[in-house]
N, C-alpha and C positions, 0 to 999 in steps of 0.2 A: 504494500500500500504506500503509496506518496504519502513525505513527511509532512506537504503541507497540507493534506486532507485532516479534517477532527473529526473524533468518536461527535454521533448527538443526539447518543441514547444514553448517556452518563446520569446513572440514577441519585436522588437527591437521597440524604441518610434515614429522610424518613420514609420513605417508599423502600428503601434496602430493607429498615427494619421490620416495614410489614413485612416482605417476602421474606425475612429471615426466621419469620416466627410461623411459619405454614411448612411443615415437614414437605421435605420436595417427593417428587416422585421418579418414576425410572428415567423421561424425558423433562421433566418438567418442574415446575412449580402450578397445581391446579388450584386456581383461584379466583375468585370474582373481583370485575375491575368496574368504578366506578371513574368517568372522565368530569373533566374539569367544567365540562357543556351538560353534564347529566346523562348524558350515555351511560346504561347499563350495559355491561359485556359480563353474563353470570355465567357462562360457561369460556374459560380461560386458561392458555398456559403459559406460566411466566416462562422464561430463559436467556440465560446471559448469552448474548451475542453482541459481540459489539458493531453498531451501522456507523456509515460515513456516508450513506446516503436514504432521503425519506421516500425512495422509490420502495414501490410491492405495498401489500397488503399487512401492515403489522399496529402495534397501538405502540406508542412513543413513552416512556415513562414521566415525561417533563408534562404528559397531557393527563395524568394521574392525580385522581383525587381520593380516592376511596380503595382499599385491598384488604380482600377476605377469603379465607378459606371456602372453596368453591363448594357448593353441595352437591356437582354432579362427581366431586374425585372418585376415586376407586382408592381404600386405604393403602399406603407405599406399600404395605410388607403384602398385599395380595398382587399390585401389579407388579412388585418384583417375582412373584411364583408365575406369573403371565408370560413377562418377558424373559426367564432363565429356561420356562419351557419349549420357548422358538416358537416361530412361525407355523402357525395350521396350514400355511398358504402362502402364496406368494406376497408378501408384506403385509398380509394382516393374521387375526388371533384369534378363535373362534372358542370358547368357554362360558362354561356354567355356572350360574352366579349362586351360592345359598344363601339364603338371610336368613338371619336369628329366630325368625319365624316357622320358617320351612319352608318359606315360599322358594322355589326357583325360577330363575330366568337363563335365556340363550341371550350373549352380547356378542358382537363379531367391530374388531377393533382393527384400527390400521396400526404400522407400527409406533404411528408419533402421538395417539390417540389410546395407549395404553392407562394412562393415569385419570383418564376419565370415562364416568359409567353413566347410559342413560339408565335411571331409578325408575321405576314401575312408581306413580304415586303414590303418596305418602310413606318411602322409602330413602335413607340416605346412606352415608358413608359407615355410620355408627351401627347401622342393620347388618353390614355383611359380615357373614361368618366364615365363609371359605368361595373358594374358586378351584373348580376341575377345568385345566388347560386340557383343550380340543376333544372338548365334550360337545352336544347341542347343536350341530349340523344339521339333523334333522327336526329343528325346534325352529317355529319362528325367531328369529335373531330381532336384540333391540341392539339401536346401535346412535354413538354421535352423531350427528350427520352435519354441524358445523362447530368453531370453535373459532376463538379469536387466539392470535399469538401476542403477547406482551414481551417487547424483546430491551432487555436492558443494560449496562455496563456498571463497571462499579468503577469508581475515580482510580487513578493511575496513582 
């Protein structure tokens, strides 16, 4: 990269500190992001990368007013049993989801989309009890189908 290009996604201490206090995930930080104009982005994943340009589709952290643990995450230690199991397919995840209840679900996940789960209603992060990687193929699949990325630096 040219010296004289800047980072200008350099996050400010208190936007570090939310995302420091939201356990990250296999890709991610899964989180809900609140912008400066009142845009809601509830389904989100934070990641350090640093831009030197505000070209593509990304949310800026200097445009950041609100961060919270996302309620669609999937808890780290189950989307790391996700992703240690590998790919069901060519880059995505297909597994069963149990909640605390008994209820089961089919989720079918890309590979950067492991850290977040669409919840059957009135279900969250706190309900699941386990995950069987490339289970539920032949089970309707629930699945993300968008997500915002929040991509951030930390100062030099």
């Amino acid at each position: 990269m040219n010296s004289s290009c800047s980072v200008i996604n350099v996050a400010s201490a208190s936007v570090l500190q939310k995302l420091d206090q939201i356990e990250g995930g296999v890709w991610g930080i899964p989180c809900s992001v609140t912008l400066i104009d009142g845009t809601c982005h509830d389904v989100c994943l934070a990641s350090e990368n640093r831009r030197y340009s505000d070209k593509g589709n990304w949310l800026n952290p200097n445009q950041v007013a609100e961060i919270r643990e996302s309620k669609c995450r999937l808890p780290a230690r189950f989307a790391r049993i996700i992703k240690d199991a590998g790919e069901s397919g060519m880059g995505y995840h297909v597994y069963v989801v149990e909640l605390s209840d008994g209820t089961e679900f089919a989720h079918v996940a890309g590979n950067l989309t492991i850290d977040l789960l669409d919840y059957p209603v009135g279900y969250g992060p706190e309900d699941v009890a386990n995950v069987r990687p490339h289970e539920g193929r032949d089970l309707p699949c629930r699945e993300i189908k968008a997500f915002s990325s929040l991509e951030f630096a930390r100062p030099s």
